[in-house]
C-alpha positions in Angstrom: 0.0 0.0 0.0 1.3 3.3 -1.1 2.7 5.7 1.8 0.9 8.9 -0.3 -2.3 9.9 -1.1 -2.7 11.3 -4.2 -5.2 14.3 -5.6 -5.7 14.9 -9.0 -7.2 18.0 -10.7 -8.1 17.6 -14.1 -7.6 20.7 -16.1 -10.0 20.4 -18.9 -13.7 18.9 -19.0 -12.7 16.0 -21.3 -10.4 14.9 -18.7 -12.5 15.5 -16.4 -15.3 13.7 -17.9 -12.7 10.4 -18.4 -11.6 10.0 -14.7 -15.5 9.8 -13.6 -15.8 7.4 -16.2 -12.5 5.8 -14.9 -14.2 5.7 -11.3 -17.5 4.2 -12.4 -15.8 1.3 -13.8 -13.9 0.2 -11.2 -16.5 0.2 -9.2 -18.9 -1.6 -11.6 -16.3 -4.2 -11.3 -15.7 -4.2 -7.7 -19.6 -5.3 -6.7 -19.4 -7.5 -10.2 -17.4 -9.8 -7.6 -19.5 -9.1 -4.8 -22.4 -12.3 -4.0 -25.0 -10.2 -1.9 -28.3 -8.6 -3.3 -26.5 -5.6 -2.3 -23.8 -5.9 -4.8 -25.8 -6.5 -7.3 -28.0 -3.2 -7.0 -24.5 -1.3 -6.8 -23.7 -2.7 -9.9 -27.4 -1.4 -11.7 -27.1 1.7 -10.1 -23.1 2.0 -11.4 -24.8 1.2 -14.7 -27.4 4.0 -14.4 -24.4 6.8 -13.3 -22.4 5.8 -16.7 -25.6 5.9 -18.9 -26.2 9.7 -17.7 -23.1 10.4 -18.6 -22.9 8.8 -22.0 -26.7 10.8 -22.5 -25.1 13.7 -21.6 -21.7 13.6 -23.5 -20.4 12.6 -27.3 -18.2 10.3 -24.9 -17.4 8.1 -28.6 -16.2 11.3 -30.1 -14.6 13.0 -27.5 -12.5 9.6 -26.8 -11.7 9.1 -30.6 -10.3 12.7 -30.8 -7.7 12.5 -27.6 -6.9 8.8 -29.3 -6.0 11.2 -32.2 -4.3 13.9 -30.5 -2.0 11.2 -28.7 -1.1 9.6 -32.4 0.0 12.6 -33.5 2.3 13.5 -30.4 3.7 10.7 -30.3 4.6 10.6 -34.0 6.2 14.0 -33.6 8.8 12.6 -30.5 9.3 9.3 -32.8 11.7 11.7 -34.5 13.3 12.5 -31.4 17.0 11.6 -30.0 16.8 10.0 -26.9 13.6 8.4 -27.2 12.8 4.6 -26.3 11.6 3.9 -29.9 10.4 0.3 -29.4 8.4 1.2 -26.7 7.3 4.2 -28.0 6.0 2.4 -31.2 4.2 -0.2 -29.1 2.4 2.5 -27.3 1.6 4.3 -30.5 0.3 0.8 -31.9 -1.8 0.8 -28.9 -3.0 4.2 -29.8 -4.5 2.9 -33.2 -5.7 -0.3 -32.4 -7.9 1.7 -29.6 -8.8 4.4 -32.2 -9.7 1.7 -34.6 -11.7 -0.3 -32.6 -14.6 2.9 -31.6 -14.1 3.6 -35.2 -15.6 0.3 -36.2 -18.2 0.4 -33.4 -21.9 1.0 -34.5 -25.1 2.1 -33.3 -25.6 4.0 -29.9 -23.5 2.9 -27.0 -25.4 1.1 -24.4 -28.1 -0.2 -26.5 -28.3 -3.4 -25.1 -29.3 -1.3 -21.3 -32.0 0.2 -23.7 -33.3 -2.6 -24.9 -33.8 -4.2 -21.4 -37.1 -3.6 -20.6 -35.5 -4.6 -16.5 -32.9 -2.0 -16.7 -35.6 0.9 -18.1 -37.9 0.2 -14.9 -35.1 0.4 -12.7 -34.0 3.8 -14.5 -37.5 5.0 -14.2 -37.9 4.1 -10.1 -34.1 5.5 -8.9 -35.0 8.7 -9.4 -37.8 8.1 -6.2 -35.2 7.9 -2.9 -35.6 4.1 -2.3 -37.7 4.0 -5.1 -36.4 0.1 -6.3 -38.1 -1.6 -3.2 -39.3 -4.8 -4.1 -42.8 -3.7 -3.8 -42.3 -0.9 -6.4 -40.2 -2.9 -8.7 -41.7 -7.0 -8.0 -40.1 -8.1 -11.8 -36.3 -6.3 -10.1 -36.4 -8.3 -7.2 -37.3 -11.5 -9.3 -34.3 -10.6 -10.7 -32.0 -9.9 -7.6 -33.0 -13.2 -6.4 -31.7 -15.4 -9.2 -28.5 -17.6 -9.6 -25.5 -15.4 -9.5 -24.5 -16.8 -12.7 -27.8 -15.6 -14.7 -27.1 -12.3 -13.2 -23.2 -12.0 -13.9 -24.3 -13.0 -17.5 -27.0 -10.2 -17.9 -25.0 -7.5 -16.1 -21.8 -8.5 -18.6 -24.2 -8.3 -21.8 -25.1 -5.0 -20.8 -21.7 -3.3 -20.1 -20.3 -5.3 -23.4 -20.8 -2.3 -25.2 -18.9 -0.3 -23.1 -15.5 -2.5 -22.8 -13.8 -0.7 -26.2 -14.3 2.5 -25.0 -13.3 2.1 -20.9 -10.2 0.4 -22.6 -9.2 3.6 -24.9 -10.2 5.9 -21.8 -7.8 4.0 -19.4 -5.1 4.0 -22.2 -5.2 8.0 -22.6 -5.3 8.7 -18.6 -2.2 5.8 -18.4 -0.7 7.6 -21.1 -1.3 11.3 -19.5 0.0 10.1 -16.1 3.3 9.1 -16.9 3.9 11.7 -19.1 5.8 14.0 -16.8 8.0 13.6 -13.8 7.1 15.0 -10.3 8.6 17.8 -8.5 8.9 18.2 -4.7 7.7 21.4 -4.0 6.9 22.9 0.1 3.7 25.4 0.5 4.5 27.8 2.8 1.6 28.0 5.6 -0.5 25.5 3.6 -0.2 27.7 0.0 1.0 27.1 -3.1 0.5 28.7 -6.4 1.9 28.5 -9.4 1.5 28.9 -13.2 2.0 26.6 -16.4 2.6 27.5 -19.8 -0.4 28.3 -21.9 1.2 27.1 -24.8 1.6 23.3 -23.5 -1.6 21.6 -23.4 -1.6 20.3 -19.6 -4.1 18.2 -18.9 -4.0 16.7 -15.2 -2.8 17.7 -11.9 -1.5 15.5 -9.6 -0.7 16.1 -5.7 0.8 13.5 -3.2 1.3 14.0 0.2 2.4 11.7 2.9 -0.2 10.2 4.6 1.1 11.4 7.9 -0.1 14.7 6.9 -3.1 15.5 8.6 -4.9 17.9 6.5 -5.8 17.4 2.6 -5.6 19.3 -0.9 -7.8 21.4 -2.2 -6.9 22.0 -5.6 -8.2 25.0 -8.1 -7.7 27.0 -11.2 -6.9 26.6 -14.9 -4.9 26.1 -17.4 -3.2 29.4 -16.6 -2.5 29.7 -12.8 -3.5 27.2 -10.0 -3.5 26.8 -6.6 -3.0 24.0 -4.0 -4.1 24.6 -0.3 -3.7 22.5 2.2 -6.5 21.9 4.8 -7.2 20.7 8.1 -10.5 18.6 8.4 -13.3 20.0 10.0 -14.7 18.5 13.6 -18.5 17.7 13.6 -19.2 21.9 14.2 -16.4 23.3 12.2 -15.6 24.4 8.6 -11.6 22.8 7.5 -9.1 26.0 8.1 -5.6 26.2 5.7 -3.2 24.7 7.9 -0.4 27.0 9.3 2.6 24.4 8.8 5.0 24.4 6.0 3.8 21.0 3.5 6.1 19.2 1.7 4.0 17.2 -1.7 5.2 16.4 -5.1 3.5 18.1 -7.6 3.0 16.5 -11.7 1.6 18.7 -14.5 0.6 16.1 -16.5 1.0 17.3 -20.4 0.5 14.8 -23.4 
């Protein structure tokens, strides 16, 4: 287990947009390998959260341009001294593949949770708090109480239509990640600013602090200036305050 916890501030709404998705399907998978009733109405309700945002967002697009934007990078620093080019090329063949893939991919994502007649009740009733009772939704709780193995198959037919896509989304945050070395920088009373170049496209933030430091990160800004603060948690009657002591943390700015 890592000694650091780690904050990250994504610094465009793409990005932004990628590390919910990034969130959602980790936990999808995380009850997918839970056995209780419980799990398995994590795992709809996981579902639900990445539909909205898939209803609400060209995700398909959006991906297939940063896929694009990578390929082109990383052609550029192909022609670069100094430069891992086997490994470089396998990334870049990664790239494609991924691009490929959503490029061959028909017909609106998630069409198999439309089609479920199950999954649109379900949708319907969680917008009521506690609204999936089995009482409100009897067909649901048929469901819930059927072998696990039916319900691992239905739950992986409906996120099939997702697995391209989380693939090229964990690709691009892997890629952006590694993409720049961190920096061991001190805030002075809990502050830090600082400001990046506006003609490199930054894309994520990332803060780690030791976990024997007792306040957290609160991260803001752009793509022009930012600021880190470090604050104590609140009690049960308080607001958190900036803490007063000098913080040592490792700051990324994450280009690519």
């Amino acid at each position: 287990m890592s000694s650091k916890i780690i904050y990250e501030f994504p610094l465009n709404e793409r990005i932004r947009v990628f590390i919910r998705l990034e969130q959602l399907f980790q936990q999808f998978d995380h009850f997918l390998q839970g056995k209780t009733v419980i799990d398995k109405r994590a795992c709809l309700s996981v579902l639900l959260d990445i539909m909205t945002i898939f209803n609400r967002n060209n995700i398909k697009s959006e991906v297939i341009k940063e896929l694009e934007r990578h390929a082109q990078i990383l052609n550029r620093v192909a022609n670069k001294t100094h430069v891992d080019k086997e490994k470089l090329q396998e990334l870049l063949a990664e790239v494609n593949t991924a691009s490929k893939k959503l490029y061959a991919a028909s017909g609106k994502l998630g069409i198999n949770l439309l089609k479920s007649d199950l999954f649109q009740s379900v949708a319907q009733r969680s917008t009521i708090p506690g609204g999936t009772c089995s009482f409100d939704l009897p067909e649901y709780h048929y469901w819930l109480e059927q072998d696990e193995a039916e319900q691992i198959t239905d739950l992986n037919h409906w996120s099939s239509p997702f697995t391209d896509i989380r693939d090229a989304v964990d690709l691009i945050l892997d890629i952006i990640r590694s993409s720049s070395t961190e920096q061991d920088r001190v805030a002075q009373a809990g502050f830090f600013q600082f400001s990046l170049d506006s003609t490199q496209p930054y894309q994520l933030l990332k803060v780690a602090v030791d976990k024997s430091v007792l306040c957290f990160a609160e991260i803001s800004g752009g793509k022009h200036r930012c600021t880190i603060r470090f604050m104590v948690p609140s009690g049960d009657s308080s607001r958190p305050v900036q803490s007063t002591d000098n913080i040592a943390f490792a700051l990324t700015s994450c280009l690519f």
